[in-house]
Every structure is written in C-alpha cells, then in structure tokens.
C-alpha positions as CSV (number, residue, x, y, z in Angstrom):
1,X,0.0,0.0,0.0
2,X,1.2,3.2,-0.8
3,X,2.1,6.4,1.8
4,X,-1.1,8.0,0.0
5,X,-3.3,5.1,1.1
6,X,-1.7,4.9,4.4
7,X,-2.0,8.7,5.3
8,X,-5.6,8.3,3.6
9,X,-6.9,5.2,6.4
10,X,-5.5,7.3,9.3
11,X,-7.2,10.5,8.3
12,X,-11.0,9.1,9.7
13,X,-8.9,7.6,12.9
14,X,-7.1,10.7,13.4
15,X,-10.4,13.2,13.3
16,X,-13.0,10.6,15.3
17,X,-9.7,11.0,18.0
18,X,-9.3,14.6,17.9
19,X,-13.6,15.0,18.0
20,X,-13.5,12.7,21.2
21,X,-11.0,14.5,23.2
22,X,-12.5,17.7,22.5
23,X,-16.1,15.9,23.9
24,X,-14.5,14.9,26.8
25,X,-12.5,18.4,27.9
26,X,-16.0,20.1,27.3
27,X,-17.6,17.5,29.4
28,X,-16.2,16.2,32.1
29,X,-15.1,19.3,33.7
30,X,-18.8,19.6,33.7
31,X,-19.1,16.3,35.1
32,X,-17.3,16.6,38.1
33,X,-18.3,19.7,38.8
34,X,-22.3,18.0,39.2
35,X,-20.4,15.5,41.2
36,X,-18.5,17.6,43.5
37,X,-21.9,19.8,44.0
38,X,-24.0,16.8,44.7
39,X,-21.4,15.7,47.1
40,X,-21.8,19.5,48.8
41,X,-25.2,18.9,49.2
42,X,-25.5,16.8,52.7
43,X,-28.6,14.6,53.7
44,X,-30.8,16.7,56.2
45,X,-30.2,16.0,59.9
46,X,-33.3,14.1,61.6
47,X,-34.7,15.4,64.6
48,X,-37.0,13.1,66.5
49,X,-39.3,14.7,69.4
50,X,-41.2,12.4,71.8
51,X,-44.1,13.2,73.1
52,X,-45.8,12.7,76.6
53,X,-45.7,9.9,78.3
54,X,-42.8,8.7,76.3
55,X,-38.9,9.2,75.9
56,X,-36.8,9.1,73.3
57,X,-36.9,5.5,72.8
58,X,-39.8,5.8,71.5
59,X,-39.0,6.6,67.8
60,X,-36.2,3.5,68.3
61,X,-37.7,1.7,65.5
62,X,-38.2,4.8,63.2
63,X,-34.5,6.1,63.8
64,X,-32.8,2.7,63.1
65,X,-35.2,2.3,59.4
66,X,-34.0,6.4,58.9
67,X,-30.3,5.3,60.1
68,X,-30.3,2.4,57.9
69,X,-31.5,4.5,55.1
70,X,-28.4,6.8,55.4
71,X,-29.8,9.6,57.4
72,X,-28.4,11.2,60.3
73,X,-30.8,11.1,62.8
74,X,-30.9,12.5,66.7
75,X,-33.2,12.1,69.5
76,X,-33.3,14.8,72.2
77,X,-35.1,14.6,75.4
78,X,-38.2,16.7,75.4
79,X,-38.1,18.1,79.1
80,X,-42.1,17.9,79.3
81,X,-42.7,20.9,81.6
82,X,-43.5,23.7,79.7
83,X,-45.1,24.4,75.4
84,X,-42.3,27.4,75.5
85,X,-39.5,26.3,77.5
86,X,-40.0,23.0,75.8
87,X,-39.9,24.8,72.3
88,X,-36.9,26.6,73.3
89,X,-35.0,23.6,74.8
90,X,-35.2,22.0,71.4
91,X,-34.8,25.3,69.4
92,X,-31.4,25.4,71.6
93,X,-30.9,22.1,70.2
94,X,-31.2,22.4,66.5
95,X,-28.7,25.8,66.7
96,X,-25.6,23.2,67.1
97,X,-26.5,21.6,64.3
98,X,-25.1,22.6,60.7
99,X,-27.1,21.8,57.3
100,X,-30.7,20.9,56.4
101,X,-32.6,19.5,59.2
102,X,-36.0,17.8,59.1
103,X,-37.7,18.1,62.9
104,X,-40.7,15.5,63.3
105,X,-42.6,15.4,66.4
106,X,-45.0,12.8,67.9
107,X,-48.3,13.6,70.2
108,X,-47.2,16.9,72.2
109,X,-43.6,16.5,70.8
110,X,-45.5,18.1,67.8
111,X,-46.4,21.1,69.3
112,X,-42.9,21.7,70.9
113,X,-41.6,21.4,67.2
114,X,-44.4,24.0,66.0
115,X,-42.1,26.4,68.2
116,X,-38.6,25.1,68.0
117,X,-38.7,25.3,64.2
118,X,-39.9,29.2,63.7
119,X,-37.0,31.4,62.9
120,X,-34.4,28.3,61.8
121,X,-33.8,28.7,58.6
122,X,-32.5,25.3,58.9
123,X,-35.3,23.3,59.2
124,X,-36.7,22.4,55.8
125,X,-39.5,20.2,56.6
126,X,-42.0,19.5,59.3
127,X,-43.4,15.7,60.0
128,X,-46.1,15.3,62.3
129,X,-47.2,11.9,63.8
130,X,-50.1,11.8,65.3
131,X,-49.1,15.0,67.0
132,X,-50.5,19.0,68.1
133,X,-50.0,21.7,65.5
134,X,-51.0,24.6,67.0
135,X,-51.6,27.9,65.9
136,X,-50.7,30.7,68.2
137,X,-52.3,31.0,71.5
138,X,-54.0,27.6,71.2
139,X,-53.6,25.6,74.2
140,X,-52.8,21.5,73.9
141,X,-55.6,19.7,75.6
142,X,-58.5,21.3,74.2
143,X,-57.3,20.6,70.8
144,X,-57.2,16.5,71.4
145,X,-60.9,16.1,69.8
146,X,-64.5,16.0,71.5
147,X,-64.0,12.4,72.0
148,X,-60.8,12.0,73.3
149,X,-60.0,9.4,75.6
150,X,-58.4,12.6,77.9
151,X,-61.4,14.9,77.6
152,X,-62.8,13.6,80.6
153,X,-62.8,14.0,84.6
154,X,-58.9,14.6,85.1
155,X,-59.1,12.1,88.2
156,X,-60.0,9.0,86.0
157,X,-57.0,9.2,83.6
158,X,-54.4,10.6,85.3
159,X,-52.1,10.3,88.7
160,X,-51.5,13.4,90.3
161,X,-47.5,13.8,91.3
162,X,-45.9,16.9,93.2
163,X,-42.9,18.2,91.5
164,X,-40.3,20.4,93.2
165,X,-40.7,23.7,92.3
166,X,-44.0,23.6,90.7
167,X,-46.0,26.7,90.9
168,X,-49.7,26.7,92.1
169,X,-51.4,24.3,91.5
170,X,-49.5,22.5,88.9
171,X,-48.2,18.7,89.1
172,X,-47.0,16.0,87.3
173,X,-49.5,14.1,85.1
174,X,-48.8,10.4,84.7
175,X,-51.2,8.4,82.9
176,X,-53.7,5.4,84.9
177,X,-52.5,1.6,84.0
178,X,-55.9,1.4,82.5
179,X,-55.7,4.6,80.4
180,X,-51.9,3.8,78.9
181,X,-53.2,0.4,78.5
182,X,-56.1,0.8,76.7
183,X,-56.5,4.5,74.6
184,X,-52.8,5.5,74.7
185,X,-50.8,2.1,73.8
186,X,-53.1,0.9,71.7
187,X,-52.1,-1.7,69.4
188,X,-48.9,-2.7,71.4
189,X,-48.6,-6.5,72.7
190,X,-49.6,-6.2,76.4
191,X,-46.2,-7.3,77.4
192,X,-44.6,-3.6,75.3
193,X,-47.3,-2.3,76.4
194,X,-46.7,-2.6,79.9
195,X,-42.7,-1.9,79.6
196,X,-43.5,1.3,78.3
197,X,-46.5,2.6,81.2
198,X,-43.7,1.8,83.7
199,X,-41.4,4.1,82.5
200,X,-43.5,6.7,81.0
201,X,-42.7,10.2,81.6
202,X,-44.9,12.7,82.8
203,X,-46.1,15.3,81.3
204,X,-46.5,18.8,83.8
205,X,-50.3,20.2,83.8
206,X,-49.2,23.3,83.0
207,X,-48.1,22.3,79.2
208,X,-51.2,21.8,78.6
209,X,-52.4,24.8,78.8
210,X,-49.4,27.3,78.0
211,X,-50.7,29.0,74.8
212,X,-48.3,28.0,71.7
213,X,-46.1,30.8,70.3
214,X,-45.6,31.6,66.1
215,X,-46.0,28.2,64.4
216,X,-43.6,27.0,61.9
217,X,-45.8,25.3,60.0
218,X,-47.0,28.7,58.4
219,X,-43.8,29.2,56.7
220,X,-42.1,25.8,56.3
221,X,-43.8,22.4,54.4
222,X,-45.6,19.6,56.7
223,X,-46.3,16.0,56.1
224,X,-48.9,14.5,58.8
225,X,-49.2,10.9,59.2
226,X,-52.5,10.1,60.8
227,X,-53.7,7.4,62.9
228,X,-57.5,6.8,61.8
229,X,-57.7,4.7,65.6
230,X,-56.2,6.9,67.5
231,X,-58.0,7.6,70.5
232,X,-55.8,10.4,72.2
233,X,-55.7,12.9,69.7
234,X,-58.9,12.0,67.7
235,X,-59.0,11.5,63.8
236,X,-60.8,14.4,63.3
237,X,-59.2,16.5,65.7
238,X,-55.3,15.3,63.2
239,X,-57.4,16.2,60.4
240,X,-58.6,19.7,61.2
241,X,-54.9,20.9,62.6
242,X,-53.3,19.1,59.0
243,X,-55.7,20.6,57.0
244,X,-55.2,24.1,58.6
245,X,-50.9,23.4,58.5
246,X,-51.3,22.5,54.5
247,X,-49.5,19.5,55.7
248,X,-49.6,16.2,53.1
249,X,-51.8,13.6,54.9
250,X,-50.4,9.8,54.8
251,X,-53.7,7.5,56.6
252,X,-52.4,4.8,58.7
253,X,-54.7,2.6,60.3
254,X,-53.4,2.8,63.6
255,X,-53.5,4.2,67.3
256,X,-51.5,6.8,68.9
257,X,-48.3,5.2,68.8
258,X,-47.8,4.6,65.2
259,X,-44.6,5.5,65.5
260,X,-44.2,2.4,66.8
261,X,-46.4,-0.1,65.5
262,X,-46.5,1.2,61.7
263,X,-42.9,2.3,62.0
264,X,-42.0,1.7,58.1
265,X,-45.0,3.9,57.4
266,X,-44.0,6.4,59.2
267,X,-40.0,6.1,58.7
268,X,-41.2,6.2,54.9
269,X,-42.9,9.7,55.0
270,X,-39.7,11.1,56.8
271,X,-37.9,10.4,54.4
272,X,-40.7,11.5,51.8
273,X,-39.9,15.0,53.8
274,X,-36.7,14.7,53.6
275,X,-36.2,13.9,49.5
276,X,-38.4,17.1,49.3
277,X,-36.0,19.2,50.7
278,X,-32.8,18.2,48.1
C-alpha cells in the first residue's frame, strides 16, 4: 500500500480522536463539577421529638429504618414541663447543628416542634405523627378532639404527682394503667405495652395549657401521618390541625403510637420530607 493510502486510512482515525478529546474536555469538567456539588449537598439531619408519656426510645424503631437508610438522625429529650421552655429547649438544640434538618414530632412533641422550628432557617421540613400543630395561642388539651380518651374528669386518667418547684397548683400528670393500656398504647402487645406505662414520663399540667407561640408550619412544608384509631388525639381532631398546616396527609390505620407499631409507614414519609427538601 502506498504512503497515500496509508495517510488516507489514518485520516478518519485521526479526526474521530481529535472529536473525542475535545467531547471529553468540554464534558467532564462539567461532570465533576455535578459531582463535586451533589457531594456538597448533605442529607438533612433528623430530629426526633417524643411526646408525653414517652422518651426518646420511642421513635427506636423509626430512627434505626432512617439510620439504615443513610440519614443522620438525633433524638433529644423533650423536658415535658412547659409548650415554651420545651420549644426553646429544642430550638437550643437544633442551633448546634449545621445543614438541612427535618424536625418530626410525635403527640405533644409536635407542638414543641411547631415552636422550635420558627425562625431556623435550617429546618426544611415538618413531620407530624399523630401530634398537636397549633396555631398561636391555642392551648394542647382542648385541641385533642371531643372524644378524646383525655377529655374527661382529670381524676379517671391521670395520677397526680408533686414536683419540686411547681408553681400553684401544677403537678406532674402520669397516665392510669388502664388509660396507657387501653386508649394510649393501643395496638402494642400487652407485654410492650406494659414496659412502656412503667417508664412513662410525665407530662406537667401546666403544658397543657401554655398558649403555643408563632407556628412554623406557616412558613415551612408539613407531612402528617395520621392514625384513623387513635383515641388520644382524635382523627378528626389530626385532620382539622393538617388541613389548617397545608401539611400532606399519609392515613395509617393505627392508634396513637404509630410511630411504633406502623414504623415503616411512618420512617417512609420522613424520608418523603426529607427527599423534598434536596
């Protein structure tokens, strides 16, 4: 074969080369650019807020499913004494923490989040389960539904406990055997269900009836997963505070402590929450 026909093969080599190269420079800078930004971008920080009656091992079951998934997930102790020092406790909270955060709260965990988010730009999504989501000045325990299993003679469903410190008249609420037993645990094998009434933590009198501050749920998304049994904070009683929030409503057919018995449902919509705010 001649030079001519030699020259001649290469040429088509020689230009599909040069048009590759000049593909790549133009793209992969661009590539690893999207790379090095997704990378920037962290998953949100999840904040889990018992409720009354409860502790942080509570949301054990949701946490490990949210750990599992890759999220970074924290559990601070709700002190239970007060809507606004409660708020503010967990406000404190989420200022030592960098990055997106989504803050769910469970029963009256939820109306402690309602305050701890307002003002953090941080917090990027709101998860209620079956919680309180007040709006400013409403007081807890008048907002648990006509029916509620609590909207009763205080005396039935509750044991009265003196507190140090308490000012008039207030005490420490912990719930009857028969009340955690039956409208509260819900659901829960007898044998759970009795673990958890023995170390329940109470909830002071005087949360109940504190008057919630600005509500974050005004200015930042809400998901609401809602027990159709639950018998603390009725169905309708959920509905009518989701509705009023905007909040996206995932049913569950459960009682109070979904959290624990449907803990993939609600494990899923946190993490609904938390794709939302990528």
């Amino acid at each position: 074969m001649s030079e001519e026909h030699r020259t001649g093969a290469r040429r088509p080599r020689l230009v599909l080369a040069a048009l590759l190269a000049v593909t790549l420079a133009v793209l992969l800078p661009a590539t690893g650019a999207a790379a090095a930004g997704h990378q920037a971008t962290p998953r949100p920080t999840v904040v889990l807020v018992h409720g009354a009656w409860a502790d942080g091992s509570s949301w054990t079951a949701v946490g490990d499913r949210l750990r599992r998934a890759g999220y970074p997930v924290r559990i601070p102790p709700n002190p239970l004494r007060n809507l606004t020092t409660d708020g503010q406790t967990i406000a404190d909270f989420l200022a030592t923490l960098s990055g997106p955060i989504v803050l769910v709260g469970h029963s009256y965990g939820g109306a402690v989040i309602t305050q701890a988010a307002t003002g953090n730009p941080n917090v990027k999504a709101l998860v209620y389960e079956d919680a309180f989501a007040p709006d400013q000045g409403e007081q807890i325990f008048p907002l648990a539904g006509a029916d509620s299993a609590l909207n009763v003679d205080p005396a039935t469903v509750f044991d009265f406990v003196p507190y140090p410190g308490a000012p008039a008249g207030d005490v420490d609420l912990y719930l009857k055997q028969e009340t955690f037993l039956g409208p509260f645990a819900a659901g829960l094998p007898r044998p759970k269900a009795l673990s958890l009434y023995a170390a329940q933590r109470p909830l002071a009198l005087s949360a109940g009836f504190t008057p919630a501050g600005v509500p974050a749920w005004k200015t930042i998304p809400s998901w609401y997963v809602l027990g159709t049994q639950d018998q603390i904070i009725t169905p309708e009683a959920q509905r009518f505070m989701a509705e009023r929030a905007g909040s996206r409503i995932t049913e569950v057919r459960a009682g109070h402590l979904a959290l624990i018995t449907k803990a993939d449902v609600v494990a899923r919509v946190i993490a609904q929450a938390a794709a939302a705010t990528s």
